[in-house]
C-alpha atoms as one frame of an Amber mdcrd trajectory, in Angstrom:
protein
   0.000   0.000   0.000   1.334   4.018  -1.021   2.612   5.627   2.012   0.559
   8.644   2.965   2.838  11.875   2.112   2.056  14.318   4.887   4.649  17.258
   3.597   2.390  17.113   0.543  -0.142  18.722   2.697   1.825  20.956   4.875
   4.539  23.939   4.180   5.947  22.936   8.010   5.648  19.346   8.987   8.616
  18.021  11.071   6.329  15.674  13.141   4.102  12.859  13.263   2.491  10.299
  14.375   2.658   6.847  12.058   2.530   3.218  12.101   5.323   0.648  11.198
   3.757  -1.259   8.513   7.365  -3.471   7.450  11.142  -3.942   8.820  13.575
  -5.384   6.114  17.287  -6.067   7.288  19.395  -4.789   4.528  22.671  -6.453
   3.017  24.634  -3.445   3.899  24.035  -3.681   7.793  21.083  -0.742   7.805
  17.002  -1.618   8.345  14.562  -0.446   5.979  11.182   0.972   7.544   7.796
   1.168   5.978   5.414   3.613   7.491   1.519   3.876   6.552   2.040   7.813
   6.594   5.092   9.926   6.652   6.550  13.146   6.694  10.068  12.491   5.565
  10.748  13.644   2.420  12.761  11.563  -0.085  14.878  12.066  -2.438  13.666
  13.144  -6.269  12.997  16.540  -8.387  16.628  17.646  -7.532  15.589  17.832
  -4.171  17.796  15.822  -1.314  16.199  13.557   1.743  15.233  14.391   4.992
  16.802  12.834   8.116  15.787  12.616  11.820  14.497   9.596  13.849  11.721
   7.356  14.581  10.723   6.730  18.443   8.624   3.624  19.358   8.761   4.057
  23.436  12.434   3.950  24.145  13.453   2.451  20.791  14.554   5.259  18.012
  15.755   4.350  14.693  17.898   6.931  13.107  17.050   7.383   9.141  20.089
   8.157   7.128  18.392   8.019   3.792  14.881   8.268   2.364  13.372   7.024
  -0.842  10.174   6.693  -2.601   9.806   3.247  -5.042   7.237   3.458  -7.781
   4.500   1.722  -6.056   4.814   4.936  -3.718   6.076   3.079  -0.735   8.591
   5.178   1.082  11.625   3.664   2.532  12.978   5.146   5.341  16.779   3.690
   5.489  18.823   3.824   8.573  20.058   2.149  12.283  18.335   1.061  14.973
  15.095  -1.013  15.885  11.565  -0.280  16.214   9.125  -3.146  15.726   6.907
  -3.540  12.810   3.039  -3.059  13.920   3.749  -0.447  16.491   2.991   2.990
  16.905   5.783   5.721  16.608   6.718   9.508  16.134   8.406  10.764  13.423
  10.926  13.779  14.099  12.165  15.346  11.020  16.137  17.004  11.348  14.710
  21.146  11.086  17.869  22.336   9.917  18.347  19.722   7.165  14.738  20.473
   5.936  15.041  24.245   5.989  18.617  23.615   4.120  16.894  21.552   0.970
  13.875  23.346   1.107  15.190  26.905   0.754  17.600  25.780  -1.992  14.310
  23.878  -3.730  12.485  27.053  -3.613  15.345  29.316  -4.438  15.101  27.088
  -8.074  11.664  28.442  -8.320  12.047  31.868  -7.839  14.282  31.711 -10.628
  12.170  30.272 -12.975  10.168  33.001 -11.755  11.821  35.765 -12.879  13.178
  34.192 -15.835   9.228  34.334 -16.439   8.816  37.954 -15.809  12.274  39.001
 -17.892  10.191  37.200 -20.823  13.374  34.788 -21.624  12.529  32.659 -23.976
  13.070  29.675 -22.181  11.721  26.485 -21.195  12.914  24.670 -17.817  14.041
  21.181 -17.725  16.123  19.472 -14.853  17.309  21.131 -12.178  19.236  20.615
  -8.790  18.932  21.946  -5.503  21.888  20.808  -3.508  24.316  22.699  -0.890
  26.754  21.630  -2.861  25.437  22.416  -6.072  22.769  24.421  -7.009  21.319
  25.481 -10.664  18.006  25.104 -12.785  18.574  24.664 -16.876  16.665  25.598
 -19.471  16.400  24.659 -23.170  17.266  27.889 -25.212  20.291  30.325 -25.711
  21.886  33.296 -23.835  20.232  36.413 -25.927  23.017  38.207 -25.942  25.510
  39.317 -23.074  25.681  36.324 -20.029  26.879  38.794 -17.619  24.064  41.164
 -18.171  21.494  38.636 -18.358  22.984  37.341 -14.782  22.707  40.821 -13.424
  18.841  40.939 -14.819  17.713  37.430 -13.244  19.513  38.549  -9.908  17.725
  41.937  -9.790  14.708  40.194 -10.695  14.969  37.746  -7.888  15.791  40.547
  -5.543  12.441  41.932  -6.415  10.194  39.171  -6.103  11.820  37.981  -2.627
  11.566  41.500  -1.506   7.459  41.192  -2.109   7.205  38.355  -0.592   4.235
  35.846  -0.831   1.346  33.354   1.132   2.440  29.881  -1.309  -0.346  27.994
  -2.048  -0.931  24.317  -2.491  -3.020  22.803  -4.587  -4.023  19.169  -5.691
  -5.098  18.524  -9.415  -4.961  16.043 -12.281  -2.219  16.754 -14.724  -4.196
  17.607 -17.411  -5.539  20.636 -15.756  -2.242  22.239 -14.258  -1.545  24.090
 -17.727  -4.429  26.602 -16.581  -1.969  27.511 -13.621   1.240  26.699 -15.176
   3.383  28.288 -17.732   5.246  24.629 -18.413   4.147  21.106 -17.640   6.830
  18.287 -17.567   5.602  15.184 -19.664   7.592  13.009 -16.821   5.445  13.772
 -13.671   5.552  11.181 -11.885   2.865   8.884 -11.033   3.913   7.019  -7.471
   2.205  10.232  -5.714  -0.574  12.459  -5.894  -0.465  15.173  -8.196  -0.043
  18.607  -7.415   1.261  22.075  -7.846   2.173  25.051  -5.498   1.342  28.493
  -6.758   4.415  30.754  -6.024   2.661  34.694  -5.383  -0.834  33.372  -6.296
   0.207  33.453  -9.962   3.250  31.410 -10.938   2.587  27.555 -10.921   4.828
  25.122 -10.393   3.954  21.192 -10.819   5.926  19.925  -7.642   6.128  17.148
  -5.068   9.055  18.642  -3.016   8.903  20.970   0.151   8.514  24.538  -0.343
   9.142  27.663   1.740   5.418  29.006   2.638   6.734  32.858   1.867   9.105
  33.309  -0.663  10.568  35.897   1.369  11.866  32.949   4.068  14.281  31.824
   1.255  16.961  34.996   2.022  19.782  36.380  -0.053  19.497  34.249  -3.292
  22.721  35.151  -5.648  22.859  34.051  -9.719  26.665  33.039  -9.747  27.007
  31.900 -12.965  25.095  31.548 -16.109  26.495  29.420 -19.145  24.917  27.802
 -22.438  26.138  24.977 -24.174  24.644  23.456 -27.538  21.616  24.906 -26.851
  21.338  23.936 -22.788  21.391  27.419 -20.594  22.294  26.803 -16.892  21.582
  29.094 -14.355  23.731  28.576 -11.177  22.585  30.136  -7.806  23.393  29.870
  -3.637  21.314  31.174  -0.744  22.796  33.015   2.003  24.004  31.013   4.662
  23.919  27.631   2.778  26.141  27.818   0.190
């Protein structure tokens, strides 16, 4: 049975209560952990895992690693014991999830204001590491890099300056065009389908965690913008996290 993906529902949940539905001893020494709800986010859409624990009385299992299968079972990976059928609380790491979901939303807001410069455009993959951050686009540089840089980083300026109340909403693919300047043909199917509107107006089809005010994302800095055989790539950091 799909695990039930609470941080599809909420901007802010760290914590939970859930059930331990399965406990599989893995060949490299960890324990995988079903769950019939969680609110650990896994891995996917350039987006890293959560960590934290799971408490079952005095028991905690510490998750390491977090990933969603295409039946939409989530696998929480990790150490420690807690015993399959019992009741336990989930405690997301804050700091990790603030981390990934700043830099997730930080991709966003670019898109954003490559929207509202009227670059002609369209988004494909992205990533949303500390390590490495940058959305990509199909389409060229039209004309200077550096100046285009300077635009997209003013233009970012300006929409985290106004700020924003994010909205979530659930809907079948076929309608999200109504809200959304590009659908991916490779949404994925394991999970419900949704998108977030970023300033009541900019759509995004997304499963990852989002800030609920742009304006909690901070300093957001285009360092580098570069195209290659028609691939743009728009690198950024966030104050404070990379």
């Amino acid at each position: 049975m799909a695990t039930e993906l609470l941080y599809l529902d909420d901007f802010d949940v760290l914590t939970a209560p859930a059930a331990v539905t399965a406990v599989t001893a893995l060949d490299d020494g960890r324990t995988d952990v079903e769950l019939d709800r969680t609110c650990f986010y896994p891995r996917g859409g350039g987006q890293d895992w959560d960590t934290g624990i799971i408490r079952a009385g005095d028991s905690v299992f510490t998750v390491e690693e977090v990933r969603l299968d295409e039946h939409g079972v989530v696998h929480h990976l990790g150490r420690g014991t807690v015993p399959e059928g019992a009741g336990v609380v989930l405690e997301v790491d804050a700091h990790r999830r603030a981390v990934n979901t700043r830099l997730h939303s930080a991709g966003h807001i670019v898109d954003l204001a490559v929207e509202r410069l009227g670059l002609p455009w369209v988004p494909g993959k992205g990533a949303h590491y500390p390590h490495m951050s940058f959305v990509e686009y199909n389409g060229e540089v039209p004309g200077d890099a550096e100046q285009t840089r300077r635009q997209i980083e003013a233009e970012v300026a300006q929409v985290i300056g106004e700020g924003s109340t994010n909205e979530i909403r659930f809907m079948p693919v076929a309608e999200m065009a109504e809200y959304c300047r590009h659908v991916p043909e490779n949404i994925p199917t394991n999970k419900p389908a949704r998108i977030v509107l970023y300033n009541r107006t900019f759509g995004v089809p997304c499963g990852g965690t989002h800030v609920r005010d742009v304006a909690d994302v901070g300093t957001l800095s285009i360092t580098k913008i570069k195209s290659k055989k028609g691939v743009t790539k728009v690198s950024y950091a966030v104050d404070g996290v990379n």
